[in-house]
PyMOL CGO cylinders between C-alpha atoms (Angstrom):
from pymol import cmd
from pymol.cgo import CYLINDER

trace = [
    CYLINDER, -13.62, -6.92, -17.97, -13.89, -10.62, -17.91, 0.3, 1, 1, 1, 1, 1, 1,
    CYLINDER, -13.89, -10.62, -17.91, -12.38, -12.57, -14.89, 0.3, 1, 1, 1, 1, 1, 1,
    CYLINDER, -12.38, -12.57, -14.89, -9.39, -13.36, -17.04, 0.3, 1, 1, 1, 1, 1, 1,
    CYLINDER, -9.39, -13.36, -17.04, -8.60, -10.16, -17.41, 0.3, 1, 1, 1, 1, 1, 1,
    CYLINDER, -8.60, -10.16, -17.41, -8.97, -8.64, -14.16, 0.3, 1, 1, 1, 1, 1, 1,
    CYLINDER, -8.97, -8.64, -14.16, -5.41, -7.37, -12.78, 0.3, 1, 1, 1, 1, 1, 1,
    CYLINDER, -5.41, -7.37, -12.78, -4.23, -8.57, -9.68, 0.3, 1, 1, 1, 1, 1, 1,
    CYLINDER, -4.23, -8.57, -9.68, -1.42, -6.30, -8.61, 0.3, 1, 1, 1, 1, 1, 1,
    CYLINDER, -1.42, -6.30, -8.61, 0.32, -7.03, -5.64, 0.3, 1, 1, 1, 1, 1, 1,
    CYLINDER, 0.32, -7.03, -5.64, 1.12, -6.80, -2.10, 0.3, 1, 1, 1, 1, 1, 1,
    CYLINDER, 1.12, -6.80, -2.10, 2.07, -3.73, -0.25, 0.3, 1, 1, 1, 1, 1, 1,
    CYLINDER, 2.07, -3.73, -0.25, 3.15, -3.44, 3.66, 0.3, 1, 1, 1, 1, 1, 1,
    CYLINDER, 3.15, -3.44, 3.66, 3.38, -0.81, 6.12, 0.3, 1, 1, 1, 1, 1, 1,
    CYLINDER, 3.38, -0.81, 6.12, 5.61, -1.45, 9.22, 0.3, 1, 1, 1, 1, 1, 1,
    CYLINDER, 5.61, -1.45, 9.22, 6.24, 0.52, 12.67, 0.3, 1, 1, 1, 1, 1, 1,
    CYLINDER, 6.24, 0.52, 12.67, 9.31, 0.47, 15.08, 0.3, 1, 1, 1, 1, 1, 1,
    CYLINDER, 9.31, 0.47, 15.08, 11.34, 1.88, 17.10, 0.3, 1, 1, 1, 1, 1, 1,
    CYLINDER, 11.34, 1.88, 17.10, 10.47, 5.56, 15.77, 0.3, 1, 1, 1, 1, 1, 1,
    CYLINDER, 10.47, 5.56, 15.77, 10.88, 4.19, 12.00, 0.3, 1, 1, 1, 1, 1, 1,
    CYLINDER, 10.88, 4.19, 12.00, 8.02, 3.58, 9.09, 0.3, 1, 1, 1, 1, 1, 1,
    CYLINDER, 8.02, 3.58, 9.09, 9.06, 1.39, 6.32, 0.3, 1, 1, 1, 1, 1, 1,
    CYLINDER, 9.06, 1.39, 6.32, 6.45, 0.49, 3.39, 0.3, 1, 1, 1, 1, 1, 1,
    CYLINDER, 6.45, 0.49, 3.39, 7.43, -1.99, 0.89, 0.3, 1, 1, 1, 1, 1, 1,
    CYLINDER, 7.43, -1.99, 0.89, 5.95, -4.01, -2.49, 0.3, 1, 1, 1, 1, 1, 1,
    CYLINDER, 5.95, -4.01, -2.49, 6.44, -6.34, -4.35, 0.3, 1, 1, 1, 1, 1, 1,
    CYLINDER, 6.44, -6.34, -4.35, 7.37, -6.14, -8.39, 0.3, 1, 1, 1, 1, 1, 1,
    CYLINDER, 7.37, -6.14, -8.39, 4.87, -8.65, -9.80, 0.3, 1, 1, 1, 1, 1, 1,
    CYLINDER, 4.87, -8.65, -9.80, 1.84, -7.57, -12.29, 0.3, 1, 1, 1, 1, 1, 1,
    CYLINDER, 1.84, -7.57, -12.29, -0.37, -10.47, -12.94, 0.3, 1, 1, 1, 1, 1, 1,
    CYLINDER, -0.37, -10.47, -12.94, -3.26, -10.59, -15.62, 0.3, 1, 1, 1, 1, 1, 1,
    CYLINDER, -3.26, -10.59, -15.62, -5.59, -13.23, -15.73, 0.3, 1, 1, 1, 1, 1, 1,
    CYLINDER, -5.59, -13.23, -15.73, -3.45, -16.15, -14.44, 0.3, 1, 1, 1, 1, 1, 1,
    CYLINDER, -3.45, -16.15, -14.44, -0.16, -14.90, -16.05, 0.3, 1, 1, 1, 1, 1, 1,
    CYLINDER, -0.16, -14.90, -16.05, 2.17, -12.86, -14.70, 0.3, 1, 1, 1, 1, 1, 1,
    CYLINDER, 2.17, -12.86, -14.70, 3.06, -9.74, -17.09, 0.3, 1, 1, 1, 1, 1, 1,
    CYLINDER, 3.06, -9.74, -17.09, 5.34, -7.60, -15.39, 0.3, 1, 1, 1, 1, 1, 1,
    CYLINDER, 5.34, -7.60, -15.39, 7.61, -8.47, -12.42, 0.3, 1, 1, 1, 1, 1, 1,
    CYLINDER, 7.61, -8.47, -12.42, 9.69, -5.60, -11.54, 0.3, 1, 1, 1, 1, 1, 1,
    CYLINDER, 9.69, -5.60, -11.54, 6.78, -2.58, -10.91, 0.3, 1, 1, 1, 1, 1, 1,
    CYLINDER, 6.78, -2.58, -10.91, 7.30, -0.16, -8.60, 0.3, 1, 1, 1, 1, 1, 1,
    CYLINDER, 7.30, -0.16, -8.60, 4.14, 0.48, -6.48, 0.3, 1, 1, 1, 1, 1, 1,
    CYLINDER, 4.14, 0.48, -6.48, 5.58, 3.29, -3.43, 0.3, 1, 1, 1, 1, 1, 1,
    CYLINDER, 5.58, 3.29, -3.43, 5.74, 6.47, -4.34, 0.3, 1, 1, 1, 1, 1, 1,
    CYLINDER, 5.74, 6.47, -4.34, 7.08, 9.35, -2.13, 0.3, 1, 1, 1, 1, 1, 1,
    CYLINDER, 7.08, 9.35, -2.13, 5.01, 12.25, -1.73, 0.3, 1, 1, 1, 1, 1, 1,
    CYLINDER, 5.01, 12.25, -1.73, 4.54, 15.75, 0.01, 0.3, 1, 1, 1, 1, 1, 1,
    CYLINDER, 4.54, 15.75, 0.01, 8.88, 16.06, -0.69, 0.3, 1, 1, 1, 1, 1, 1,
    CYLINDER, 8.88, 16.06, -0.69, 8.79, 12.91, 0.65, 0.3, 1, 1, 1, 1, 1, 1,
    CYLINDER, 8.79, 12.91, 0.65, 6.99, 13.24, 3.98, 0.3, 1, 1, 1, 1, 1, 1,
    CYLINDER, 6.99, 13.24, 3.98, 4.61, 10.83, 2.91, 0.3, 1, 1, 1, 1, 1, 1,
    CYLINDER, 4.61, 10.83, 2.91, 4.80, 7.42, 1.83, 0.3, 1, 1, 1, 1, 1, 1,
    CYLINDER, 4.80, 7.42, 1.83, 2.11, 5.40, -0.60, 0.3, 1, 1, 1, 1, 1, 1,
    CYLINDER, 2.11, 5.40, -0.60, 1.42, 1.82, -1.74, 0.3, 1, 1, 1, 1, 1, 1,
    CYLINDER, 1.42, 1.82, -1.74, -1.29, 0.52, -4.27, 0.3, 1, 1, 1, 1, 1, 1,
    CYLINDER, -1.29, 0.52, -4.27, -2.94, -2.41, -4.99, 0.3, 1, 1, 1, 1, 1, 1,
    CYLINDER, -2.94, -2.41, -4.99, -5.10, -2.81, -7.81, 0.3, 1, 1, 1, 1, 1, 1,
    CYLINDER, -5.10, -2.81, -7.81, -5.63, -1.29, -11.00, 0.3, 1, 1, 1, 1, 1, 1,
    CYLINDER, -5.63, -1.29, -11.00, -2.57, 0.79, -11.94, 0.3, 1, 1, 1, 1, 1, 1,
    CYLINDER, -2.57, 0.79, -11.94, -4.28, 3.42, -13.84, 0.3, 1, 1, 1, 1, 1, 1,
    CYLINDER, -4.28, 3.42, -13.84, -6.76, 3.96, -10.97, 0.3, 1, 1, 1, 1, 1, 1,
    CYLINDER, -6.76, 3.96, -10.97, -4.44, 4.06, -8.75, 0.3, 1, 1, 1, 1, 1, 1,
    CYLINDER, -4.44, 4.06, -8.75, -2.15, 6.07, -10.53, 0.3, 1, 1, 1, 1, 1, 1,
    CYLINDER, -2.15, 6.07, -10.53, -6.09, 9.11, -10.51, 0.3, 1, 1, 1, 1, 1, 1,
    CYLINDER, -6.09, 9.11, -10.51, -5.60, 8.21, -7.04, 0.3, 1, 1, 1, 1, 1, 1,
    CYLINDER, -5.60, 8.21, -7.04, -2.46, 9.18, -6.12, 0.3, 1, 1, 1, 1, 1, 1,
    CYLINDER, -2.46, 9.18, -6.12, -2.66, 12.41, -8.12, 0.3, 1, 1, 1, 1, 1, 1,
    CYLINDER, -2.66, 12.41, -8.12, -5.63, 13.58, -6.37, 0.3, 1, 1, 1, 1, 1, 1,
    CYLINDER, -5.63, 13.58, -6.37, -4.40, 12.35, -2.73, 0.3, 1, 1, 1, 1, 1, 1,
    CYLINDER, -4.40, 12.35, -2.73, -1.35, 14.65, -3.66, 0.3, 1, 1, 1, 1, 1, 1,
    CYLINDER, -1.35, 14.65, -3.66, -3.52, 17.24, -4.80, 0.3, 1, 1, 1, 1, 1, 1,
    CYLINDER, -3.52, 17.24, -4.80, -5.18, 16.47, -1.06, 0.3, 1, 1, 1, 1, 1, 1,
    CYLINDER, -5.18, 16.47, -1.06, -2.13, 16.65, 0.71, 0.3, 1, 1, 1, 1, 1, 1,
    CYLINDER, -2.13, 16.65, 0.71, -0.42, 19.68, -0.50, 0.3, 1, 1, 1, 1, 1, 1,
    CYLINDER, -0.42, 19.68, -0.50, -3.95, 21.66, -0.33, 0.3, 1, 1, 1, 1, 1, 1,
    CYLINDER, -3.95, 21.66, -0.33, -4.36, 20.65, 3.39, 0.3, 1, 1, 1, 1, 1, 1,
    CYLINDER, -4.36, 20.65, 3.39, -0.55, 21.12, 4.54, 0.3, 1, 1, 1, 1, 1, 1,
    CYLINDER, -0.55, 21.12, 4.54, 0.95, 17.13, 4.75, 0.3, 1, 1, 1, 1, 1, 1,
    CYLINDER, 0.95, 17.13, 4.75, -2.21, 16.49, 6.87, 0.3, 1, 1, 1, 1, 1, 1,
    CYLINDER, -2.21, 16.49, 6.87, -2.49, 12.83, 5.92, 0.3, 1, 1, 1, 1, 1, 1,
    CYLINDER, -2.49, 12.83, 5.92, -5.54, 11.95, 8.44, 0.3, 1, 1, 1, 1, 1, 1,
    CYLINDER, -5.54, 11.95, 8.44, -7.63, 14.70, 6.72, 0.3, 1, 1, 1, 1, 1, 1,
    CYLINDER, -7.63, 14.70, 6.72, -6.45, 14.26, 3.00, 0.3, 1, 1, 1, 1, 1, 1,
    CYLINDER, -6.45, 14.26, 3.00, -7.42, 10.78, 3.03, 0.3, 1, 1, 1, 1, 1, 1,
    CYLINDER, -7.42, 10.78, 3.03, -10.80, 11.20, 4.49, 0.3, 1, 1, 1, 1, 1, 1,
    CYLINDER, -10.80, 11.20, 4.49, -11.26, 13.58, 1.50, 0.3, 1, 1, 1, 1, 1, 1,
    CYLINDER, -11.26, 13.58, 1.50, -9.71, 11.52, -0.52, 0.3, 1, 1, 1, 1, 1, 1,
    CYLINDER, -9.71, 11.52, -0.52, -12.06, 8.81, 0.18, 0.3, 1, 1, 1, 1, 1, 1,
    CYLINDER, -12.06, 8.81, 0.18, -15.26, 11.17, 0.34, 0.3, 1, 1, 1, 1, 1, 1,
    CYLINDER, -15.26, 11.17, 0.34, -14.81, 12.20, -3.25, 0.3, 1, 1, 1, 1, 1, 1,
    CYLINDER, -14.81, 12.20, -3.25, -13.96, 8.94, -4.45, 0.3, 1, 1, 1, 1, 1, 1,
    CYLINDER, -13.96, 8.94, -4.45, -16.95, 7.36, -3.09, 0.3, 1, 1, 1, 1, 1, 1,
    CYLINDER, -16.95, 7.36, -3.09, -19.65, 10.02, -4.19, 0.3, 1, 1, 1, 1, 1, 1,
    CYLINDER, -19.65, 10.02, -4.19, -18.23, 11.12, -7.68, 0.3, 1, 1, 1, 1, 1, 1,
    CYLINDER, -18.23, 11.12, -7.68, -19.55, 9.37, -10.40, 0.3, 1, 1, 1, 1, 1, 1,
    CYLINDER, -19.55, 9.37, -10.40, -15.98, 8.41, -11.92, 0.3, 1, 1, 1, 1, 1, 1,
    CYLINDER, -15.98, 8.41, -11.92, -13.84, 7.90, -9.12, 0.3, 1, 1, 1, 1, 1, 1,
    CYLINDER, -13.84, 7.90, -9.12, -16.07, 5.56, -7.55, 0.3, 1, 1, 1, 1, 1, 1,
    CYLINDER, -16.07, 5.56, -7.55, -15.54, 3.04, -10.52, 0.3, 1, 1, 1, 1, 1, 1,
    CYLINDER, -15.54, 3.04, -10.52, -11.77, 2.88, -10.02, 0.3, 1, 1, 1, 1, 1, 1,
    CYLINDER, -11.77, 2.88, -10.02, -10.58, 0.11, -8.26, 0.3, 1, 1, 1, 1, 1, 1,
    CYLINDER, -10.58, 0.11, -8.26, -7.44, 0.18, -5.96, 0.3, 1, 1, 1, 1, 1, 1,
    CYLINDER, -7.44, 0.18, -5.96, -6.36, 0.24, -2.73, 0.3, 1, 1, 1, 1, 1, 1,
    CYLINDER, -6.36, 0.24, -2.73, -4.00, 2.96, -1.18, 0.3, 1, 1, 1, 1, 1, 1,
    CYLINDER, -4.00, 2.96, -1.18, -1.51, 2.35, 2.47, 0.3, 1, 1, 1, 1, 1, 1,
    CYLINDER, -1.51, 2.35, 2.47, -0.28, 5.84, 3.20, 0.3, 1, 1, 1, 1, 1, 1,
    CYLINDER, -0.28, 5.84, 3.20, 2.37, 6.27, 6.03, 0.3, 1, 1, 1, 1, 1, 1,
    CYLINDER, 2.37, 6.27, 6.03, 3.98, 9.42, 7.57, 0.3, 1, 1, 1, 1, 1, 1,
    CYLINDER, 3.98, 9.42, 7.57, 5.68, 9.43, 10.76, 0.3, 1, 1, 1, 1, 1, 1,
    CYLINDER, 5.68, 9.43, 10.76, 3.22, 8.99, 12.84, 0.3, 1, 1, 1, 1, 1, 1,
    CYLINDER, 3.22, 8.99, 12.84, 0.00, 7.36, 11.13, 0.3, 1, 1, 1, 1, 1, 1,
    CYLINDER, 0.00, 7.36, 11.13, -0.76, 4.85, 8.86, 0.3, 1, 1, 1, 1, 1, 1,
    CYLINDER, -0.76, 4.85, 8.86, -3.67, 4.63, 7.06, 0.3, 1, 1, 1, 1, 1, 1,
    CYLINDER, -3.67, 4.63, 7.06, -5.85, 2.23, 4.22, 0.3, 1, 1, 1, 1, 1, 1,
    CYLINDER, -5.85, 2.23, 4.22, -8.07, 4.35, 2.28, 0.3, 1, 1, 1, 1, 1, 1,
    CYLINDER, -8.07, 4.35, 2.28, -10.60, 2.49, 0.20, 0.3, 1, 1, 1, 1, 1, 1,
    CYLINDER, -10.60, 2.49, 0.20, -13.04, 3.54, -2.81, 0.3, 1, 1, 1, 1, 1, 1,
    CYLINDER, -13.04, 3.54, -2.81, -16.17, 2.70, -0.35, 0.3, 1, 1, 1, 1, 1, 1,
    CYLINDER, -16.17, 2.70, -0.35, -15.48, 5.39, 1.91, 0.3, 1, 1, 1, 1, 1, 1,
    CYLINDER, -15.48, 5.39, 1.91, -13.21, 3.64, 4.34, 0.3, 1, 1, 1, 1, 1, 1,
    CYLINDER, -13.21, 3.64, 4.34, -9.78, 5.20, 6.14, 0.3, 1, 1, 1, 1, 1, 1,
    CYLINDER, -9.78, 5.20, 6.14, -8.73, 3.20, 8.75, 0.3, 1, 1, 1, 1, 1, 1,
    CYLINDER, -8.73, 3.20, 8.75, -5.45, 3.28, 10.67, 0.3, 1, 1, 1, 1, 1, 1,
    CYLINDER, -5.45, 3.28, 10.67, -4.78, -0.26, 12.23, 0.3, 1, 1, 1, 1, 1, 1,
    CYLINDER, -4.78, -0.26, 12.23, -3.77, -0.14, 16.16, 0.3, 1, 1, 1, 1, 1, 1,
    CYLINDER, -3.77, -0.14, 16.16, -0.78, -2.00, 16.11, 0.3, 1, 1, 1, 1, 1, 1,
    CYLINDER, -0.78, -2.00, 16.11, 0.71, 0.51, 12.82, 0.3, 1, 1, 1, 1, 1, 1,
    CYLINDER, 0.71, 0.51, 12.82, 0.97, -2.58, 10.65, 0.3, 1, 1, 1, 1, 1, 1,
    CYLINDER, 0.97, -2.58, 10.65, -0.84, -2.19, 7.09, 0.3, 1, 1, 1, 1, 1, 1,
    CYLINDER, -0.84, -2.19, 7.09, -1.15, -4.83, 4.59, 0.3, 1, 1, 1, 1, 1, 1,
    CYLINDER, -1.15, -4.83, 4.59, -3.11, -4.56, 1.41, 0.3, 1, 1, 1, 1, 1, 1,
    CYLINDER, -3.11, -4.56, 1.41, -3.17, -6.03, -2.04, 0.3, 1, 1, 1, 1, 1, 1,
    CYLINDER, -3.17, -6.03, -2.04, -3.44, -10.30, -2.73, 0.3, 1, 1, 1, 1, 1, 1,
    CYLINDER, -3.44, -10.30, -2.73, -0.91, -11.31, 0.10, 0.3, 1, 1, 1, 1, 1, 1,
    CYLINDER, -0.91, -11.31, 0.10, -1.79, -8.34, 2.18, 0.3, 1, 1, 1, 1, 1, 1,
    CYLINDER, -1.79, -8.34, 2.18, -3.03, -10.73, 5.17, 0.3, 1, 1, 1, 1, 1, 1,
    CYLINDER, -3.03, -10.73, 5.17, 0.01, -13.33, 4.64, 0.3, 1, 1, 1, 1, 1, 1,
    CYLINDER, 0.01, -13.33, 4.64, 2.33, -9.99, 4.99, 0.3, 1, 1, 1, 1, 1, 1,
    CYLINDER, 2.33, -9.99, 4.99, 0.69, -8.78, 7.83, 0.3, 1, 1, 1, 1, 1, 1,
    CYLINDER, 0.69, -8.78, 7.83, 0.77, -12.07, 9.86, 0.3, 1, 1, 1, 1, 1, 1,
    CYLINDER, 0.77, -12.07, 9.86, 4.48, -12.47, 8.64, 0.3, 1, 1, 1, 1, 1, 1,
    CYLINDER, 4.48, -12.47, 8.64, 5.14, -8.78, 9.86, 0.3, 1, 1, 1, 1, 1, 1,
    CYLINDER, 5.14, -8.78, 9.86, 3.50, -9.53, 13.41, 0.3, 1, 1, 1, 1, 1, 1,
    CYLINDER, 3.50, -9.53, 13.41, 5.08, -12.49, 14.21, 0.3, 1, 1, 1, 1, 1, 1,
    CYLINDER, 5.08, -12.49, 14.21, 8.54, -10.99, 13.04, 0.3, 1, 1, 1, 1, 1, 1,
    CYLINDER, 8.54, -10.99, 13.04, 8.10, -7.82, 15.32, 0.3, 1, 1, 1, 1, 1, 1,
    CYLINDER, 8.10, -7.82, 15.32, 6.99, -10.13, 18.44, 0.3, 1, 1, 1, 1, 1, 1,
    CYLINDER, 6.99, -10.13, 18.44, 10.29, -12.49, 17.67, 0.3, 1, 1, 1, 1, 1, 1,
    CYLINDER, 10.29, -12.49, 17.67, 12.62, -10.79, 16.99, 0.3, 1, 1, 1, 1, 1, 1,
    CYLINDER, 12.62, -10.79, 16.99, 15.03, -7.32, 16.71, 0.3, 1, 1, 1, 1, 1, 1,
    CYLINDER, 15.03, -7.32, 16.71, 14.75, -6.59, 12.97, 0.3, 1, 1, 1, 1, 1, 1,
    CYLINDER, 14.75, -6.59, 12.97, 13.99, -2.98, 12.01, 0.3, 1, 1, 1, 1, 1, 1,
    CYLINDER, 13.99, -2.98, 12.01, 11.12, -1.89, 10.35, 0.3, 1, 1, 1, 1, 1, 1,
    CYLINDER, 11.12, -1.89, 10.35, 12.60, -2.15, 7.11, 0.3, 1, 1, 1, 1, 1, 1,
    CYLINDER, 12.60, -2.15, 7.11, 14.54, -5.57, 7.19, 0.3, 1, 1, 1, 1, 1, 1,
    CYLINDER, 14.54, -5.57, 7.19, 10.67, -6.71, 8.65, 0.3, 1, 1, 1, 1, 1, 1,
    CYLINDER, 10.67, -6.71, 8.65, 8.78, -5.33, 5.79, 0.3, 1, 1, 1, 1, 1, 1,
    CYLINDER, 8.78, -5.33, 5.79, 11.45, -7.26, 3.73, 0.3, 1, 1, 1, 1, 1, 1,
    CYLINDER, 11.45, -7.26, 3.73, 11.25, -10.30, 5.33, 0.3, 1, 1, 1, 1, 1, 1,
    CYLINDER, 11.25, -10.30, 5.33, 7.44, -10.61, 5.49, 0.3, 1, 1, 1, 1, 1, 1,
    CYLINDER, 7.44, -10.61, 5.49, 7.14, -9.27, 2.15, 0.3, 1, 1, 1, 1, 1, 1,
    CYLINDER, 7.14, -9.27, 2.15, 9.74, -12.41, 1.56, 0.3, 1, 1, 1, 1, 1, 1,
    CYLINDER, 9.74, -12.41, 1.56, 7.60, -15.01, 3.21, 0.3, 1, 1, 1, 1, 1, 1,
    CYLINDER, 7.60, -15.01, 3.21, 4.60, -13.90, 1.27, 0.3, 1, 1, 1, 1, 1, 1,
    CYLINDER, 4.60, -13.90, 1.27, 6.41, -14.32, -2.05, 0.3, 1, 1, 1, 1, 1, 1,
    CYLINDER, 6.41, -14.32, -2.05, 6.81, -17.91, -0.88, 0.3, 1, 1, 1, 1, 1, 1,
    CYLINDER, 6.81, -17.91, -0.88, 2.93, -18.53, -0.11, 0.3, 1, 1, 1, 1, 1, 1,
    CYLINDER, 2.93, -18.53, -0.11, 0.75, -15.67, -2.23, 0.3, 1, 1, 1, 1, 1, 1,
    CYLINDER, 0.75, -15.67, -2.23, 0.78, -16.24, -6.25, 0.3, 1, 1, 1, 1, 1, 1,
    CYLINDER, 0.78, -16.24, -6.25, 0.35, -12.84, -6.93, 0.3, 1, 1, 1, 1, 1, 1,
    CYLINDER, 0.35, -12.84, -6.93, 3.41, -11.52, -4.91, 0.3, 1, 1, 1, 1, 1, 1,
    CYLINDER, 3.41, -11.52, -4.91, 6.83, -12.16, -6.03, 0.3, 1, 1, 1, 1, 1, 1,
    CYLINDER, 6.83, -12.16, -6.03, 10.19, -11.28, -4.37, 0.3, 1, 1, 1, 1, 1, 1,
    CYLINDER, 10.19, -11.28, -4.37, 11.63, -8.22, -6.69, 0.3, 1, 1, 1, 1, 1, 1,
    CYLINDER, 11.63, -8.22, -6.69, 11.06, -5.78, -3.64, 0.3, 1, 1, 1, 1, 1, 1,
    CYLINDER, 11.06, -5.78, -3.64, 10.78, -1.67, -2.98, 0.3, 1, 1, 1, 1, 1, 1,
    CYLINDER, 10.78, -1.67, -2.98, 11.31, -0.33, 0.45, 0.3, 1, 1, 1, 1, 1, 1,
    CYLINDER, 11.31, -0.33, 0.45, 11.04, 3.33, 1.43, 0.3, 1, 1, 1, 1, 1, 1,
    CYLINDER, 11.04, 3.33, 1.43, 11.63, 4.19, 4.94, 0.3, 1, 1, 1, 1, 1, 1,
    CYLINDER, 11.63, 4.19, 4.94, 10.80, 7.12, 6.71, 0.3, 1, 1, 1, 1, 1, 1,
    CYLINDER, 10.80, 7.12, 6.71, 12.41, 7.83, 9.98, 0.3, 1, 1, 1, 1, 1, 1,
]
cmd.load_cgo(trace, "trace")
């Protein structure tokens, strides 16, 4: 794929307070320097809708992603910590999976998680995941919002997802938000 052509997909943010996980994204699909699409949906709910996902990326990969970290999940009981670190074991060593690229934030109600293709699952201290193009303008946004003021989880992710929209060229303001509580 040249550089024209690679997709740049989004920004997707995980948010923590007050006993409440909220994990939004943004709509836009960009190819090359054009944006294509600008109303995608990028959370999904899984596990009957204990769990909470967000990609960045390739859709399609992410898309083989999500089916086998659901595949993960229901095989090892909702237990997000270990399904991602299988998750992320098989996608690094198998021959296939370690092509696709995509990034995954996966929330329950108590851990959030970034599971990468080169073996990485990390779960940030402060709770606060940001991944995709504006994923460190969202993040920033998100902290400062949840050290100024009162807003819940949700309203934050909106409003950092917001100001990110306003700076990141690959994020736009047609917003999802899930919650989980």
């Amino acid at each position: 794929m040249s550089g024209q052509c690679i997709p740049h997909a989004t920004t997707i943010l995980a948010v923590r307070r007050d006993g409440q996980v909220a994990l939004g994204g943004d709509g836009q699909v960009t190819l090359g320097q054009t944006a294509v699409k600008h109303d995608s949906n990028k959370i999904r709910r899984l596990c009957g809708g204990k769990v909470l996902v967000g990609f960045a990326g390739s859709a399609t990969d992410a898309f083989a992603l999500l089916e086998r970290f659901e595949a993960k999940l229901d095989a090892l009981k909702a237990d997000i910590r270990r399904a991602a670190i299988e998750l992320a074991k098989d996608w690094r060593t198998d021959r296939v999976l370690r092509r696709l690229e995509s990034l995954l934030a996966a929330v329950d109600r108590e851990t959030s998680l970034i599971i990468s293709g080169s073996g990485d699952v990390i779960e940030p201290s402060d709770g606060i995941v940001g991944i995709g193009s504006g994923g460190a303008y969202a993040t920033a946004a998100a902290r400062a919002l949840l050290r100024h003021s009162s807003l819940a989880a949700a309203d934050v992710v909106r409003e950092a997802l917001a100001i990110t929209a306003e700076i990141c060229i690959y994020t736009n303001d047609h917003l999802t938000v899930e919650t989980l509580a």
